[in-house]
C-alpha positions in Angstrom: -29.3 40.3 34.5 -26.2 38.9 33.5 -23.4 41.0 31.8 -21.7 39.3 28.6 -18.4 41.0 28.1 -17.1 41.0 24.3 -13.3 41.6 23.7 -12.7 43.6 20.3 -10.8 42.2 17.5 -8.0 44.7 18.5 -8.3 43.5 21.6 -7.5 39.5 20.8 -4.2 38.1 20.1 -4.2 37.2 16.3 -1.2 34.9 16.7 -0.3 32.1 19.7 2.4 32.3 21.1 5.7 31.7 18.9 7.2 29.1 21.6 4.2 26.8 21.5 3.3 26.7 17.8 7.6 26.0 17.3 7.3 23.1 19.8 4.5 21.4 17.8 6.0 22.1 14.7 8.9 20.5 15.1 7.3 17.3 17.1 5.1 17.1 13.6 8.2 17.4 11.4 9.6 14.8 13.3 6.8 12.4 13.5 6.2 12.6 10.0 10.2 12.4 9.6 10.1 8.7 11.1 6.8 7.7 9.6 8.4 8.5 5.9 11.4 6.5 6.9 9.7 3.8 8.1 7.3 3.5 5.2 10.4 3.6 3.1 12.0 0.8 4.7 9.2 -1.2 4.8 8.5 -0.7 0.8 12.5 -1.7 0.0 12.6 -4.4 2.4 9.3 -5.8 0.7 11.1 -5.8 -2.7 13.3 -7.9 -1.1 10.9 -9.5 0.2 9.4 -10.6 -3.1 12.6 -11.2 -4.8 13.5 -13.9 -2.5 9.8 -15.3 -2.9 10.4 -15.5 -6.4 13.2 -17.5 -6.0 12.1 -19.8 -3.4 8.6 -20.7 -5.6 11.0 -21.1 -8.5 13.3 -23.8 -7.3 10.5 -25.3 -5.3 8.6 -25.7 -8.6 11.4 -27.0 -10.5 12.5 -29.6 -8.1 9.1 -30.4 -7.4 8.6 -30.6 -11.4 11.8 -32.7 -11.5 10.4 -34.9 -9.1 7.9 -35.7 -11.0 9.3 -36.5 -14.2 11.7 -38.7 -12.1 8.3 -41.1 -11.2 7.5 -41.5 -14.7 11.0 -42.1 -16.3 11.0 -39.1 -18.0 13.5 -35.7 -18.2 12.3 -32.1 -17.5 13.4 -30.5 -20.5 14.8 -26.8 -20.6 11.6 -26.1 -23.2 9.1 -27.3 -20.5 10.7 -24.7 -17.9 9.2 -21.5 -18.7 5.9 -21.9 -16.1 7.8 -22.3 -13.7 10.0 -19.2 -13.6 8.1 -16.8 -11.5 9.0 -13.0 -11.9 11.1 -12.0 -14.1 14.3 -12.4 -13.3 17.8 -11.9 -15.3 19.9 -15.2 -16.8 23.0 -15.9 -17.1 24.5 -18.8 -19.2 27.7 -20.1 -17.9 30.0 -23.1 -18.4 28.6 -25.4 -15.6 31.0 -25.2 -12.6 30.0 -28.3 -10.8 28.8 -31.7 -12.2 30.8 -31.2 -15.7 31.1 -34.3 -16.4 27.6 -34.8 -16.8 26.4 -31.3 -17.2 27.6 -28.8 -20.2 26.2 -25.3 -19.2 24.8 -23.7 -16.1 21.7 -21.5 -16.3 21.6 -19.1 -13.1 18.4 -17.2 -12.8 18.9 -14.0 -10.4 16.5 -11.9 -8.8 17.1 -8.7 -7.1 16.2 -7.3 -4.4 16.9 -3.8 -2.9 19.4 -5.3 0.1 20.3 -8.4 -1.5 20.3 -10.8 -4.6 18.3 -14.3 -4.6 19.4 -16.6 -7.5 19.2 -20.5 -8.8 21.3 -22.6 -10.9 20.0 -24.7 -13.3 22.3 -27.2 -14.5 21.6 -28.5 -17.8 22.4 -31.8 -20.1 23.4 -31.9 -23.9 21.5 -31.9 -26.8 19.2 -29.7 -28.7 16.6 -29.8 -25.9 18.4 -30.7 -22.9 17.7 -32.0 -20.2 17.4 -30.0 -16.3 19.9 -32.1 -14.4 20.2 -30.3 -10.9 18.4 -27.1 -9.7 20.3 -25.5 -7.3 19.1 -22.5 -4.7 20.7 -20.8 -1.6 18.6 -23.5 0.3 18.7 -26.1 -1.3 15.2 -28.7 -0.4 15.7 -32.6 1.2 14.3 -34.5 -1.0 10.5 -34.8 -0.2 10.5 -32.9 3.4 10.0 -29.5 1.6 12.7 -28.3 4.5 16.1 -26.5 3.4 18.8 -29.6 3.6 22.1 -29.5 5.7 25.0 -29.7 3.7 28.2 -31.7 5.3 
């Protein structure tokens, strides 16, 4: 016959030893130290992410929707605008700064973004429903390519 040996409870060690169970402590802390930071990171640099989205799909749509207007003889008006603005960003109405003799105020839709600020400038005509003269972006599209342009 075999002999099984039981230890008593008094016998065992309740507690591992304090060296180990401080070692993997802090390797956990840590982990999940770097894992919350890099979560957080991620999260604010996908707000910025989005806000400069938002920008890009709104020039894109209102050159594009200029564009088109263009073909037919016709003005995009400031009233026909509004489905094209995508997210909601904040507007400011200034005197325009460039193109003043043709151009009386200056639209400039900003979105922001945790690290940075996207924005357009929609220049606008005279009358009681002007006309959308230029759109302007930080990238400004070639005409018809869909590529950012180079400025000289």
């Amino acid at each position: 016959m075999s002999s099984i040996t039981i230890n008593t409870p008094e016998a065992r060690t309740l507690y591992p030893s304090k060296e180990v169970s401080a070692q993997i402590n802090y390797e956990a802390v840590i982990k999940t130290g770097l894992w919350s930071i890099g979560i957080i990171v991620f999260c604010l640099g996908m707000v910025d992410f989005y806000a400069q989205t938002y920008a890009r799909e709104t020039q894109i749509g209102l050159q594009s929707a200029q564009a088109e207007k263009q073909e037919i003889n016709q003005d995009l008006r400031i009233s026909d605008i509004k489905p094209f603005i995508v997210g909601s960003p904040t507007i400011q109405t200034r005197p325009a700064d460039k193109y003043t003799n043709m151009c009386k105020e200056m639209r400039q839709y900003t979105w922001k973004g945790f690290f940075k600020s996207y924005s357009i400038s929609v220049y606008i005509g005279l009358g009681g429903n002007p006309s959308i003269d230029f759109v302007h972006g930080s990238g400004d599209l070639a005409e018809g390519t869909g590529k950012p342009s180079a400025t000289l």
